[in-house]
C-alpha positions as CSV (number, residue, x, y, z in Angstrom):
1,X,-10.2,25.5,-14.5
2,X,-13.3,24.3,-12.6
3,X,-13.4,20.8,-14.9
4,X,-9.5,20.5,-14.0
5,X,-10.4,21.1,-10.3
6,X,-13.4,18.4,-10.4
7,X,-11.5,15.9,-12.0
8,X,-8.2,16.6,-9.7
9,X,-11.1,16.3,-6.9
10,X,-12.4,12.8,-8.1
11,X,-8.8,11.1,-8.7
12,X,-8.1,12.1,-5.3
13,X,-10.9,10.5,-4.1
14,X,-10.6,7.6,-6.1
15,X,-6.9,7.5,-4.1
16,X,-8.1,7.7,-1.0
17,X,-11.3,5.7,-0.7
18,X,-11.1,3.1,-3.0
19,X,-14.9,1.8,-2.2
20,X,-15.7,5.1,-2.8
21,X,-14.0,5.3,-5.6
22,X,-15.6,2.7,-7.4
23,X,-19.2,4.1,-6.9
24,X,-17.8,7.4,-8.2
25,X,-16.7,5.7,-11.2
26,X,-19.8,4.1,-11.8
27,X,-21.4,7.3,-11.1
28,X,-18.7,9.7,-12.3
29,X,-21.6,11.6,-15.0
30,X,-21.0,15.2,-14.6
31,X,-23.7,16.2,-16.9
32,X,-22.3,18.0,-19.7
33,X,-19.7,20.9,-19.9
34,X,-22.4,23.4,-20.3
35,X,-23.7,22.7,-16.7
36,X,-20.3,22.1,-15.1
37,X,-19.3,25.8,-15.9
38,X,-20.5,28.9,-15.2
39,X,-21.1,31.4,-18.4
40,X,-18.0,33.0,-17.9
41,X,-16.0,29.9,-17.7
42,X,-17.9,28.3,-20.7
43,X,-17.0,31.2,-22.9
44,X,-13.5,31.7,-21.5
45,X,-12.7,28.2,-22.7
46,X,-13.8,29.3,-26.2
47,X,-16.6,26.5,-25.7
48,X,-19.5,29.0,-27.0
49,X,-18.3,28.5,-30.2
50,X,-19.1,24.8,-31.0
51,X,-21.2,23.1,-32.6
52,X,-24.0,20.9,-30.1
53,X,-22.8,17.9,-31.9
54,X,-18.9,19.1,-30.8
55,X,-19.7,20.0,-27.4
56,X,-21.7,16.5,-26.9
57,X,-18.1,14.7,-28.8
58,X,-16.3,16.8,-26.0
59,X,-18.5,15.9,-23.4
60,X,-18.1,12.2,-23.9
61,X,-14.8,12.4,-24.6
62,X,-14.7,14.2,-20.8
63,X,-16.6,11.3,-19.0
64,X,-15.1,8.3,-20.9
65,X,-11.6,10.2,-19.3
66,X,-13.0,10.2,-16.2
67,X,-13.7,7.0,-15.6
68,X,-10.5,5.7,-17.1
69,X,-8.7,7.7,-14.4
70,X,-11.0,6.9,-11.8
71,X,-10.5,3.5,-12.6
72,X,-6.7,3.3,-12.7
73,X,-6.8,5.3,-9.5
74,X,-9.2,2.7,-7.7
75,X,-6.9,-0.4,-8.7
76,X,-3.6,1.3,-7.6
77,X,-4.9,1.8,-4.2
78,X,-6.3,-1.3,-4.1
79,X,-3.3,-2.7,-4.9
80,X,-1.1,-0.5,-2.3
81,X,-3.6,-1.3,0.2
82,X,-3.0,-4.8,-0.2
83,X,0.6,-4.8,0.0
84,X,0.2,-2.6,3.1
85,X,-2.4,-4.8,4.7
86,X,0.4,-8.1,4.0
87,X,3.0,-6.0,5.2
88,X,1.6,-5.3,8.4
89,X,0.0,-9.0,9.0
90,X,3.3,-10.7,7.8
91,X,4.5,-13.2,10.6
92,X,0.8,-13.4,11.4
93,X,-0.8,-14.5,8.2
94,X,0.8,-16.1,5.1
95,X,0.8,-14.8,2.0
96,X,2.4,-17.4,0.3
97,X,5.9,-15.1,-0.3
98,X,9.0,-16.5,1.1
99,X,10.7,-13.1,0.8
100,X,12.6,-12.5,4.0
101,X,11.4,-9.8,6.4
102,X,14.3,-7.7,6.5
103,X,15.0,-4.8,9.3
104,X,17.2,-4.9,12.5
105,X,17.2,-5.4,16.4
106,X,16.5,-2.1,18.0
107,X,19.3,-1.8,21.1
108,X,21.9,-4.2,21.9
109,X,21.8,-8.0,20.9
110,X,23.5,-10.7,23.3
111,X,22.8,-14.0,21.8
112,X,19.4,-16.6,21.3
113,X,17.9,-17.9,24.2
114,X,14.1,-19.2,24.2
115,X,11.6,-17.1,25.4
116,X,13.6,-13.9,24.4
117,X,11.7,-11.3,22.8
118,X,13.5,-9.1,19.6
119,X,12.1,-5.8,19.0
120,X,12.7,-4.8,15.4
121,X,13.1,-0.9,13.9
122,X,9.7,-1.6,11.8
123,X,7.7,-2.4,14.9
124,X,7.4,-5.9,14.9
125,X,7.7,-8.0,18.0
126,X,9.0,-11.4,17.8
127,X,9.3,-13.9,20.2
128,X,12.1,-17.1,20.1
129,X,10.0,-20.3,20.5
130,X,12.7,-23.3,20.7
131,X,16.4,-23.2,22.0
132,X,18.8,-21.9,19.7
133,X,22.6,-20.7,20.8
134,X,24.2,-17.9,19.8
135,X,26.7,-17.5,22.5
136,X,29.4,-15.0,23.0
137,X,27.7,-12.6,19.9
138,X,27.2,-9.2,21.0
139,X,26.2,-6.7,18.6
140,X,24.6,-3.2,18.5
141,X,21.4,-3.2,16.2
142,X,22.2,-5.7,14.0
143,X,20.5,-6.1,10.7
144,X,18.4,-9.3,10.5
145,X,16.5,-11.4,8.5
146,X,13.3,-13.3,8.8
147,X,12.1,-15.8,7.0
148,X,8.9,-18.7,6.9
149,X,9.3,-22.3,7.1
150,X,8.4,-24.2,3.6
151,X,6.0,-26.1,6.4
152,X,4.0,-24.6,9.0
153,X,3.8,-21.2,10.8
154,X,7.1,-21.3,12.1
155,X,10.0,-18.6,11.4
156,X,13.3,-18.7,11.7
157,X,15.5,-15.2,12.6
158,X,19.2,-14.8,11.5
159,X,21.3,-11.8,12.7
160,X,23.2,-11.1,9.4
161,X,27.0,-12.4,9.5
162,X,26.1,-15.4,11.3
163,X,24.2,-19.1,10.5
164,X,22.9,-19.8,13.2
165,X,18.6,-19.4,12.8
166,X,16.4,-19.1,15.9
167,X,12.6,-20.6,15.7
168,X,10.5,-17.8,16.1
169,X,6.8,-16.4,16.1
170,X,5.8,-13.0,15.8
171,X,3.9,-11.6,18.9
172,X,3.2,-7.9,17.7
């Protein structure tokens, strides 16, 4: 219970702090089983009766576990915190993904005109930088996408239904 407690304590770790994490892994020697547990827990598990050369094979067997799970959990988060980090700078930074950002106009939408600022349901802020028209479209929190040039920092938002594409920049 207490070994299934440490290492449920360590993976968690390793999720949340991934530089942490990877000292932990480097680190993650928790002695042998026999100094992990208390005397009542050591013979609970039955682990009185084996042999010192089957505790150590169960010891190693323990820490090479470990660090394979401490490991795995490290690059996961890694890995999530990288796709959160280019989610949230997306329209500020390229990543070099021409996936479309995807979400909608919070409120009502009446049409392109420069300067206009589009507040979108994920949070983003994005500002038209060029004339575009759009007139006579009125539309209650439309979907939209928005997508990168192939050349520059320019993008270019399309309210879903309709061709028109307004030059625009991301402002928050």
């Amino acid at each position: 219970m207490r070994m299934t407690r440490l290492f449920l304590f360590i993976a968690l770790l390793a999720a949340t702090s991934p530089v942490f994490a990877q000292d932990a892994a480097k680190d993650a020697h928790l002695g042998n089983l026999r100094e992990a547990m208390t005397d009542t827990e050591f013979k609970a598990a039955g682990l009185d009766k084996l042999s010192p050369a089957e505790l150590a094979a169960l010891d190693g067997w323990l820490q090479r576990r470990v660090g394979q799970q401490t490991a795995q959990a490290v690059q996961q988060a890694k890995q999530e915190g990288r796709k959160e980090v280019e989610q949230e700078t997306r329209g500020f930074f390229d990543f070099g993904t021409t996936e479309p950002i995807k979400s909608t106009i919070v409120g009502a939408f009446t049409g392109f005109a420069q300067g206009r600022q589009y507040t979108l349901a994920n949070g983003q802020v994005w500002e038209q930088v060029e004339a575009a028209s759009l007139a006579g479209v009125r539309r209650q929190d439309p979907a939209v996408n928005i997508t990168p040039s192939r050349f520059g920092n320019t993008w270019f938002l399309k309210i879903d239904g309709y061709n028109t594409a307004a030059p625009v920049r991301r402002i928050k």
